[in-house]
KEMARPA-614701 format. One record per residue (C-alpha): residue number from 1; residue in one letter; x, y, z. Coordinates in Angstrom, 1 decimal. Example, Ala and Ser with C-alpha at 12.3 -4.5 7.8 and 13.67 -1.06 7.14 Angstrom:
// KEMARPA-614701
site n->1, res->a, x->12.3, y->-4.5, z->7.8
site n->2, res->s, x->13.7, y->-1.1, z->7.1
//
This chain:
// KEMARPA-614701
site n->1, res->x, x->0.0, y->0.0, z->0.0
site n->2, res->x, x->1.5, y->3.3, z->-1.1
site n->3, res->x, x->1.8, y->6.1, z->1.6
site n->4, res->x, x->-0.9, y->8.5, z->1.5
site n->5, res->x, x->-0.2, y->12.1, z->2.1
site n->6, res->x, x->-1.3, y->15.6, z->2.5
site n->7, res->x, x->-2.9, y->17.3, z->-0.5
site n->8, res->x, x->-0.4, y->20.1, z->-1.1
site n->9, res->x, x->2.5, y->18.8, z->0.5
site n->10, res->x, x->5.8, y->18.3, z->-1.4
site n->11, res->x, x->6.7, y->15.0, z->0.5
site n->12, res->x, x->7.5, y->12.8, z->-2.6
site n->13, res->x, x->5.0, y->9.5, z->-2.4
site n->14, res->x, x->6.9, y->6.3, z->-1.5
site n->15, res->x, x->6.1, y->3.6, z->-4.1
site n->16, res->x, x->5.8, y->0.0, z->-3.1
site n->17, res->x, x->5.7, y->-2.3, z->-6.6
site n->18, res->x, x->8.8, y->-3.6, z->-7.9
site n->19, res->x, x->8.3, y->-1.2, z->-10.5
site n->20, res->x, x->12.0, y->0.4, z->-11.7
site n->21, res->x, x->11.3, y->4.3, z->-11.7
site n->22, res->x, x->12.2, y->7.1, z->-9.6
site n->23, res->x, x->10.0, y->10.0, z->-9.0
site n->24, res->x, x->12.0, y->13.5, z->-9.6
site n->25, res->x, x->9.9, y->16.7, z->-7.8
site n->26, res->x, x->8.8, y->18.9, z->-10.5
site n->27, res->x, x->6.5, y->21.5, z->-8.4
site n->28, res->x, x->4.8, y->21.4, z->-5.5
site n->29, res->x, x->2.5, y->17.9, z->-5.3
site n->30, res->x, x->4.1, y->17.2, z->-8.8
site n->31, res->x, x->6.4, y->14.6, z->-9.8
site n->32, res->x, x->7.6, y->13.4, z->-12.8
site n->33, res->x, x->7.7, y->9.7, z->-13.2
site n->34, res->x, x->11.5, y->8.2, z->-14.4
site n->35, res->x, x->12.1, y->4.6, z->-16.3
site n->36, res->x, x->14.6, y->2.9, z->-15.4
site n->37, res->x, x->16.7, y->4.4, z->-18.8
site n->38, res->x, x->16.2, y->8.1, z->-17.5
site n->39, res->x, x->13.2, y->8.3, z->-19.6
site n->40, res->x, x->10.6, y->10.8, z->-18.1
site n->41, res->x, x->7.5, y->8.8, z->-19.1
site n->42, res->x, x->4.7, y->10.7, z->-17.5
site n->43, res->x, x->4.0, y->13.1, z->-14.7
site n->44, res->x, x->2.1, y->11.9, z->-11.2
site n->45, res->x, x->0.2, y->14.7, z->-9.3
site n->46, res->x, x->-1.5, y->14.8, z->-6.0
site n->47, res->x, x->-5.1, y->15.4, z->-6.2
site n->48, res->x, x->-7.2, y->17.0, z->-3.1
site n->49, res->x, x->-10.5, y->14.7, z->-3.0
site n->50, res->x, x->-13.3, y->14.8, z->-0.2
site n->51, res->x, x->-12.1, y->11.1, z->0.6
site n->52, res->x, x->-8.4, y->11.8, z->0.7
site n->53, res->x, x->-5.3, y->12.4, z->-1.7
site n->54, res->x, x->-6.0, y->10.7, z->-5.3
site n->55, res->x, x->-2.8, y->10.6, z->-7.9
site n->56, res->x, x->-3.4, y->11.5, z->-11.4
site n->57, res->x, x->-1.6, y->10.2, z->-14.0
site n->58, res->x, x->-0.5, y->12.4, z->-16.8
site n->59, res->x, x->1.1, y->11.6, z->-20.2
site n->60, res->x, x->2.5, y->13.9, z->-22.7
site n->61, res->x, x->1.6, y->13.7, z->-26.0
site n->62, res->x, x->3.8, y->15.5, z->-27.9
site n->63, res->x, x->2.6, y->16.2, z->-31.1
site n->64, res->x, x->-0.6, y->17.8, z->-29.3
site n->65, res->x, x->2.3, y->19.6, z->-27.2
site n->66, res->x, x->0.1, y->18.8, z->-24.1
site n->67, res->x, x->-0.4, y->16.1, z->-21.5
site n->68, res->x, x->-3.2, y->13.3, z->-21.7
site n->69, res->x, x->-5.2, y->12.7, z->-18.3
site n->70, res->x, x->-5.0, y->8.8, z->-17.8
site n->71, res->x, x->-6.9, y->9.2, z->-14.5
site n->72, res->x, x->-6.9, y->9.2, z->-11.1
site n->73, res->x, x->-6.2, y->6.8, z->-8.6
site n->74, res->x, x->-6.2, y->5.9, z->-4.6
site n->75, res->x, x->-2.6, y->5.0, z->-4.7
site n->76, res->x, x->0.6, y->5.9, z->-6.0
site n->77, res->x, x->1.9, y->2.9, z->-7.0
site n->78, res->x, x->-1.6, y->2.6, z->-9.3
site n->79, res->x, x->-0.9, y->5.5, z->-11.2
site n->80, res->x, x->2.7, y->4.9, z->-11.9
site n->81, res->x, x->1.6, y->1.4, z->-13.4
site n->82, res->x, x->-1.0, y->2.9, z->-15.5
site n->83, res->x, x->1.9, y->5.3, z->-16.8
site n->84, res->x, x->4.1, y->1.9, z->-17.6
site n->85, res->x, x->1.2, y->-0.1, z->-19.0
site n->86, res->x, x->-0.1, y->3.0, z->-21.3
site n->87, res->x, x->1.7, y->3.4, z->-23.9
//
């Protein structure tokens, strides 16, 4: 179970899957998701909900020259594998 954390805070999320990327601060409740090749491959963001923090999961596509909402999810660690899985 990924940590859960304040909505506004800066404290990065700790991941708990075996998945092999790092999560590099980008602003303030924004991350950007790392492969394990140095690849940014999408951007996690804390979301404020009436039932907690949510994580959305953000892609960009580039010939648009903006980012794709994949969703959002309870957990970390459920965004950052919909970011792997999404190509």
């Amino acid at each position: 179970m990924s940590m859960l954390i304040e909505a506004g805070s800066s404290r990065e999320p700790r991941l708990t899957t075996g998945a092999r990327v790092r999560l590099v601060p980008a602003a303030p409740s924004l991350w950007r998701v790392v492969d394990s090749r140095g690849i940014v491959i999408g951007h996690l963001q804390e979301a404020a909900h009436p039932a907690g923090v949510r994580f959305r999961a953000r892609r960009l596509h580039a010939t648009a020259h903006t980012f794709r909402e994949l969703g959002e999810f309870w957990t970390a660690d459920e965004a950052v594998e919909c970011l792997r899985f999404a190509r």
